[in-house]
N, C-alpha and C positions, 0 to 999 in steps of 0.2 A: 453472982458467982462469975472468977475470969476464969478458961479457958486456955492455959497454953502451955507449950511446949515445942520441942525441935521437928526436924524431920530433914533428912537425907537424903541428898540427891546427888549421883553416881555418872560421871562423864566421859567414855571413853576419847580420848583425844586424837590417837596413831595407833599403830600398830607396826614396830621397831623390830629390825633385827639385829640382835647385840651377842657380845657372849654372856650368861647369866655367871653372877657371881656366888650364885648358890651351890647351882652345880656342876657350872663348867661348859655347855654344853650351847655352842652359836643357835642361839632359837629368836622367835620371836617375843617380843614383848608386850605386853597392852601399855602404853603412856594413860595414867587414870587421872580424874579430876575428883576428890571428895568434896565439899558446899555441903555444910548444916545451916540452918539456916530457923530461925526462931518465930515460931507459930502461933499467933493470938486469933481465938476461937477458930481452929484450926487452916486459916491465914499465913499464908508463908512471906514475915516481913522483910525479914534484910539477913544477910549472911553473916555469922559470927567464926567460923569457921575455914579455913582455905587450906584443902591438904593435896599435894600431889604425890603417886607412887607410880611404879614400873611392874609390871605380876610377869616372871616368864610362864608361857604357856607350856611349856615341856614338866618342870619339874612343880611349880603352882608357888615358887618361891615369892615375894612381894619384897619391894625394897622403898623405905621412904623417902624422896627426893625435895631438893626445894622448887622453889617458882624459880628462879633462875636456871636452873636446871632445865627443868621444864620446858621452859623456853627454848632455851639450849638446841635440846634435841625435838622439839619442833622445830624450830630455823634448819636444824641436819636434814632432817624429814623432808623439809620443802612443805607442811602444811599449813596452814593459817590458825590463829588463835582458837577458833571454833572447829580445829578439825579435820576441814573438808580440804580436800587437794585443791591447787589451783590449775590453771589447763595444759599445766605440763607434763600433768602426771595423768593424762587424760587416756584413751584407748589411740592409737596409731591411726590414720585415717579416721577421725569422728571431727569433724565440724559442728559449731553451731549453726544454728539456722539461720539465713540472715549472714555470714559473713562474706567477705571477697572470693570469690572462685568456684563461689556455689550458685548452681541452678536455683531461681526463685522457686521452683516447684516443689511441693511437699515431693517424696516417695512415692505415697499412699495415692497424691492424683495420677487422673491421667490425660 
């Protein structure tokens, strides 16, 4: 007996503020990532699927986009493929540890 089928996995990538074309209304947006992806004895092998959408958060409207797109408004964003900001988009005085101008010392010693 085989064993398979899909399963679904859901990526938030940004969170965009646009005007929505649903309702009109300048809100935020989630940037989403859809990946189905094809399961032998419940094994998640390789991805058959690739979908991106926009959801504003105000009115719960969803809108389908492409990967270009996508991209698009990551590059506007300033985030990376995965998401995460890079260190521009950091807090206002937060250093890593370790860089030029910073005391060797943790905080925390004394």
């Amino acid at each position: 007996m085989i064993i398979f089928g899909t399963k679904g996995y859901l990526y938030q990538l940004a969170i965009l503020t646009m005007v929505c074309g649903w309702c009109g209304n300048p809100a935020a947006h989630t940037l989403r990532k859809r990946v189905t992806k094809f399961t032998l004895f419940f094994i998640p092998l390789f991805p058959f699927s690739t979908k991106y959408a926009t959801q504003c958060t105000f009115c719960g409207g969803e809108q389908q986009i492409s990967q270009e797109q996508a991209d698009q408004l990551l590059a506007q964003h300033g985030a990376g493929p995965d998401g995460r900001s890079g260190p521009a988009a950091q807090q206002p005085g937060f250093t890593q540890p370790g860089q030029p101008g910073q005391p060797g010392q943790s905080p925390f010693q004394r």
